[in-house]
N, C-alpha and C positions, 0 to 999 in steps of 0.2 A: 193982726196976728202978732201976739207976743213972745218972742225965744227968748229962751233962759240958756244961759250956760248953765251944763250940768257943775259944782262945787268943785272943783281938785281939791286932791286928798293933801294932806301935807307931802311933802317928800322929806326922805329921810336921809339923813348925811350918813352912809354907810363907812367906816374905819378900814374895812376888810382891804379896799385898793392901796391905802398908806401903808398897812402893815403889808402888805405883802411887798412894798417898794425897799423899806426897812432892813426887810429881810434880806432880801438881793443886798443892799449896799451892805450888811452885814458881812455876808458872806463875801460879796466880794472885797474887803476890807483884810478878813480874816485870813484867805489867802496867797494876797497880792501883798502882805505885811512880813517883817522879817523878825523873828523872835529870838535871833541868835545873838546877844552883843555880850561878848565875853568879859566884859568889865562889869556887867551886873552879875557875874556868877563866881561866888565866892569858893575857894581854894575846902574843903573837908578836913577840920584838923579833928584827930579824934580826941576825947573829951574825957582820958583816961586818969585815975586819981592819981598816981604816980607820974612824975615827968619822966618823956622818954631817958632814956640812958646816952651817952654824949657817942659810944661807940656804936648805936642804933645805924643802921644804915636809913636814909632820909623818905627812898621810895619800895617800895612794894614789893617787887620784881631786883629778883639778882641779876647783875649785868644790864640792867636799863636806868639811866637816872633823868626824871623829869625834869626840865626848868620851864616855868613860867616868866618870861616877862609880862609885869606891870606896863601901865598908861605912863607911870611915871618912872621908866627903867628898871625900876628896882628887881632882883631878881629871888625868886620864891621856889623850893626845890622840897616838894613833901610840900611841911607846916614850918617850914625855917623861912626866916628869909636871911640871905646871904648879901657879902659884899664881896667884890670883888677877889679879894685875897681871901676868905672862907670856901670862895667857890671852888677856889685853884683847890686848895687844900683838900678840898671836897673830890675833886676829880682824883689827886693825887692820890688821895689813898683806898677811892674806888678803884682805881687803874692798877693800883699795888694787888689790891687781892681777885683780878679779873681782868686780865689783858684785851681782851674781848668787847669793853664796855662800851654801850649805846647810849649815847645822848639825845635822848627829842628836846627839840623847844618849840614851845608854844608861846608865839609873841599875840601881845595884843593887839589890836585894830588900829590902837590910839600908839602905841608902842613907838620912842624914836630908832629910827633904824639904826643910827648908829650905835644901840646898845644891843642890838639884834648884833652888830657886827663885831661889838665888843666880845659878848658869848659866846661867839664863833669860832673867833681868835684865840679865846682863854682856852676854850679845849683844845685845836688843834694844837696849842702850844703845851699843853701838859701831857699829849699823847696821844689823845681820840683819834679812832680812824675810823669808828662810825658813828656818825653824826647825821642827827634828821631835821629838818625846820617842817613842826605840822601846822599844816591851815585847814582849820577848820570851814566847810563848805555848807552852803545852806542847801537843802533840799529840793531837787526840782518840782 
């Protein structure tokens, strides 16, 4: 008596299990990842044919004036960027027409502190007595 194996069929390498592995480390990639770093997002200067006017005020809002710190100190208020004696100036004569006036600063990540401390110092010494340092927080 003679037995035969019946032939097997091919088998087929089916994708469906890798792509669905894919998937998962996709996602979980996507949000276990931080897409906040403030040194890749550039400051909005607007792109008007006339340069602004020199007695333009720098921010948006009356009685609020933004500063940015740079990676590299440097300090950015609006589309200016300021030195140290522009800054004073700058407070000065916000604080002249708005006693009132609110400083946020947004340091960077990379930011040394001690220009974070320098900014601090320059307003409270031209007069601020509100003053904010924002950090910006990633999302739970």
């Amino acid at each position: 008596m003679e037995l035969r194996r019946r032939p097997k069929g091919q088998r087929l390498i089916s994708l469906v299990p890798m792509i669905d592995v894919m998937l998962i480390l996709l996602v979980f990639f996507m949000v276990t990842s931080s897409y906040l770093d403030l040194d890749m997002v550039p400051m909005v200067e607007r792109q008007d044919d006339a340069p602004p006017a020199p007695s333009a005020a720098p921010s948006d809002a009356p009685g609020l004036v933004f500063v940015r710190i740079g990676a590299d100190g440097a300090l950015r208020v609006g589309a200016q960027d300021l030195d140290a004696m522009g800054f004073r100036a700058l407070l000065s004569e916000r604080l002249a027409a708005d006693a009132g006036l609110q400083v946020l600063i947004l340091p960077s990540g990379h930011a040394p502190t001690q220009a974070l401390v320098s900014v601090m110092d320059m307003a409270t010494r031209a007069g601020v007595q509100r003053l904010r340092i924002v950090r910006l927080k990633e999302a739970p």
